[in-house]
N, C-alpha and C positions, 0 to 999 in steps of 0.2 A: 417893826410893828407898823401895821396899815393904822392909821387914823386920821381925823380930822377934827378942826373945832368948830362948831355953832355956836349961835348962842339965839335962845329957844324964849318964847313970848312964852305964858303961862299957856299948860293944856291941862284940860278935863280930861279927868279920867275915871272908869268906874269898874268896879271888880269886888276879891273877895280878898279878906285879909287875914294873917293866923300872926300868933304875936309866939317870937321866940326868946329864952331866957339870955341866950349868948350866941355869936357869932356862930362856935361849933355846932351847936345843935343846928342852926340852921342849915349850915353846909352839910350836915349829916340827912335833915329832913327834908328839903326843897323840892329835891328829885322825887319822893314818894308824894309829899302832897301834890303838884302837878300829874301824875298818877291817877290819886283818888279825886282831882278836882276835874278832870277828864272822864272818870268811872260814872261819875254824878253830873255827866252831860254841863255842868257849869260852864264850858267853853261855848256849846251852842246857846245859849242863856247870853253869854255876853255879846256874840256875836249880834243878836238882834238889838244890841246897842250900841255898835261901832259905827262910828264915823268915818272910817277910815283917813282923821287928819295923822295919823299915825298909823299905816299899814301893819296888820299879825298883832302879836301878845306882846304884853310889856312883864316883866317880873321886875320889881317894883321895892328894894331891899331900905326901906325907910330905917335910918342909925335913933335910939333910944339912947337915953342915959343908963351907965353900969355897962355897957357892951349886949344889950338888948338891941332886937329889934322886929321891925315888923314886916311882912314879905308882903305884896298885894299881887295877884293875877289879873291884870287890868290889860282895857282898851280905852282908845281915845274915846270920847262921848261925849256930848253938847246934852245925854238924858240924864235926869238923877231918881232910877229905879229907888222904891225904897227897900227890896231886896238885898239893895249892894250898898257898896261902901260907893262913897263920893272921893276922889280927894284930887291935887291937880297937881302939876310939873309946875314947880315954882322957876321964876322969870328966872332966866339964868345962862352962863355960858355951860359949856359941855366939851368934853374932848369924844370920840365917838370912835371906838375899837374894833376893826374888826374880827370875828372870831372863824375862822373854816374848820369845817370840819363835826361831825359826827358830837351832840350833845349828849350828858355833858360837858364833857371831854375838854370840847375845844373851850368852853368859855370859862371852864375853870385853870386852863393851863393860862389860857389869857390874860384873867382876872391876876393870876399869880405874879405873870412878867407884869403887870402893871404895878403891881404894889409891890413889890421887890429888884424888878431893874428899871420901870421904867421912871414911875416918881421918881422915887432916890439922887438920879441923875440928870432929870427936868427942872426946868427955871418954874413949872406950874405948880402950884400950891392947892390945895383941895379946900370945896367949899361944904360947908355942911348942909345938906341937902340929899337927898335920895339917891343911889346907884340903881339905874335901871338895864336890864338884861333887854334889847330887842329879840324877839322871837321874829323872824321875816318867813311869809309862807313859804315853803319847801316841806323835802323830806329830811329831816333831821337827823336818822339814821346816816346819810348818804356824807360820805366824803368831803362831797363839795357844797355842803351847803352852810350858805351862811349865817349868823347873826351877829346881833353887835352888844358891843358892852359903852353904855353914857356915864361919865366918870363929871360930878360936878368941879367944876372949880373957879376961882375969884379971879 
C-alpha cells in the first residue's frame, strides 16, 4: 500500500453535512448523496469558496457516539458562508493512502486493506478524529486516477 504521514496544522473547511444512524447506512448512502449534492449544483456553490489550501473535494466521515456519523462535502476555505457548515481539520498527524483507480471502487477496497490488514499489523494506533476521503481533480471514472484516503492517528 502507497502511503505517507503528515502531520497537518488545523484547516478550515466549509461544505454540507448529512448525519447518518450507522456506519452501514452510510457506506450504503455516500455515493447517492454526492449524486444528488452534484444534481443541486452544491459543488459549484463551494467552489466559490475554496482556497485551494487543499486542492478538489474532501469527504469528511466525522465518527459519533453508538457508531453514528456525520459525512461533510467540503473544501478548504478561510470563508464562513452562512449557507454552509463551518468545521476544521483538527491539528493532527495523518497517514495518507493512496487509492487508484475508478471511484468508488478504489477507495473502498482501500479503506478495507486499511482496516483489516493494514492497522492489525502496524505499530500506528488511530486517533479519534475525522477520516477524510481526498477527491483530487481528474476523471474518476478513468483507471488511473487518483485519490487519497487521511487515516487520523496519535
Amino acid at each position: 500500500m502507497n502511503y505517507r504521514e503528515v502531520t497537518f496544522e488545523s484547516i478550515p473547511l466549509v461544505g454540507e453535512c448529512v448525519h447518518y444512524e450507522t456506519a452501514a447506512e452510510a457506506r450504503r448512502s455516500i455515493q447517492s448523496y454526492w449524486t444528488d449534492f452534484t444534481k443541486r449544483g452544491k459543488d459549484k456553490v463551494l467552489d466559490q469558496y475554496h482556497n485551494q489550501q487543499i486542492s478538489g473535494f474532501l469527504g469528511v466521515l466525522i465518527p459519533k457516539p453508538n457508531d453514528r456519523l456525520d459525512y461533510m462535502i467540503a473544501v478548504s476555505s478561510d470563508e464562513q458562508p452562512a449557507e454552509l457548515e463551518v468545521r476544521k481539520i483538527p491539528v493532527g498527524r495523518y497517514l495518507i493512502f493512496e487509492a487508484k483507480g475508478k471511484l468508488p471502487y478504489a477507495l473502498r477496497k482501500v479503506m478495507d486493506d486499511i482496516h483489516h490488514e493494514f492497522l492489525p499489523k502496524s505499530h500506528y494506533k488511530l486517533r479519534e478524529a475525522a477520516i477524510l476521503e481526498h477527491y483530487l481533480p481528474g476523471d474518476i471514472e478513468s483507471d488511473t486516477y487518483i485519490s487519497e484516503i487521511w487515516i487520523p492517528i496519535e
